[in-house]
C-alpha positions in Angstrom: 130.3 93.6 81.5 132.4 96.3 80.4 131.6 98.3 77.2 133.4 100.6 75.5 132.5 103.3 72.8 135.5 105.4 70.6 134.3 109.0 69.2 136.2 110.7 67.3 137.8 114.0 67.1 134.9 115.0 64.6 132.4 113.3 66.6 133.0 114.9 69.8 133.0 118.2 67.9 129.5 117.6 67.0 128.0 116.9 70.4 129.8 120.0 72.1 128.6 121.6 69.2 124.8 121.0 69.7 125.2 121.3 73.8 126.8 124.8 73.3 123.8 126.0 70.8 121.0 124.2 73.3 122.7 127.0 75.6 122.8 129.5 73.4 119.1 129.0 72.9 118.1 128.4 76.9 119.8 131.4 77.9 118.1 133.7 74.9 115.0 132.3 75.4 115.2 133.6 79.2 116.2 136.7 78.3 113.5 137.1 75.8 110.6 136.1 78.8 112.1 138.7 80.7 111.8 141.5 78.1 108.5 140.6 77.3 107.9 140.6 80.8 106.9 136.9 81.1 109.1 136.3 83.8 111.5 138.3 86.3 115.2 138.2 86.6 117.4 139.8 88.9 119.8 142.5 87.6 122.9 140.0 88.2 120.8 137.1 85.9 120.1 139.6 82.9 123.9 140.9 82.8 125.3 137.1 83.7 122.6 136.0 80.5 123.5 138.2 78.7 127.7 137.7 78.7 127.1 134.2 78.6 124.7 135.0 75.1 128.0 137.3 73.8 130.8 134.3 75.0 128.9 130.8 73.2 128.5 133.0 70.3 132.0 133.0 70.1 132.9 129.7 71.3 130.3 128.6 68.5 132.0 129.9 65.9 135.2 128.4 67.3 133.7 125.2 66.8 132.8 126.1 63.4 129.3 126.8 64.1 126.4 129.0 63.4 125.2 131.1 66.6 122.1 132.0 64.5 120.9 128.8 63.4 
């Protein structure tokens, strides 16, 4: 049975959208826990969270999002 969905260019938007802010908000919420010493990171993990933080801001707004929301 072979099924077939079309998204469109809007669509598409939309769900790389929501994926890139459910990053956004993983990646903040870890380095929160570490600064409120709720969990440990290694050197490498805070800088790597924290340029990954500073680049889906960016690609965000690209996308015609809101980082802050």
């Amino acid at each position: 049975m072979d099924v077939s969905i079309t998204l469109n260019y809007d669509m598409v938007g939309e769900v790389v959208l929501s994926a890139l802010k459910e990053h956004l908000k993983m990646a903040r919420e870890s380095l929160d826990d570490y600064h409120n010493r709720v969990s440990w990171l290694h050197r490498d993990d805070v800088e790597h969270q924290s340029l990954l933080i500073h680049h889906l801001k960016y690609v965000i707004e690209y996308y015609g999002g809101k980082p802050d929301e």
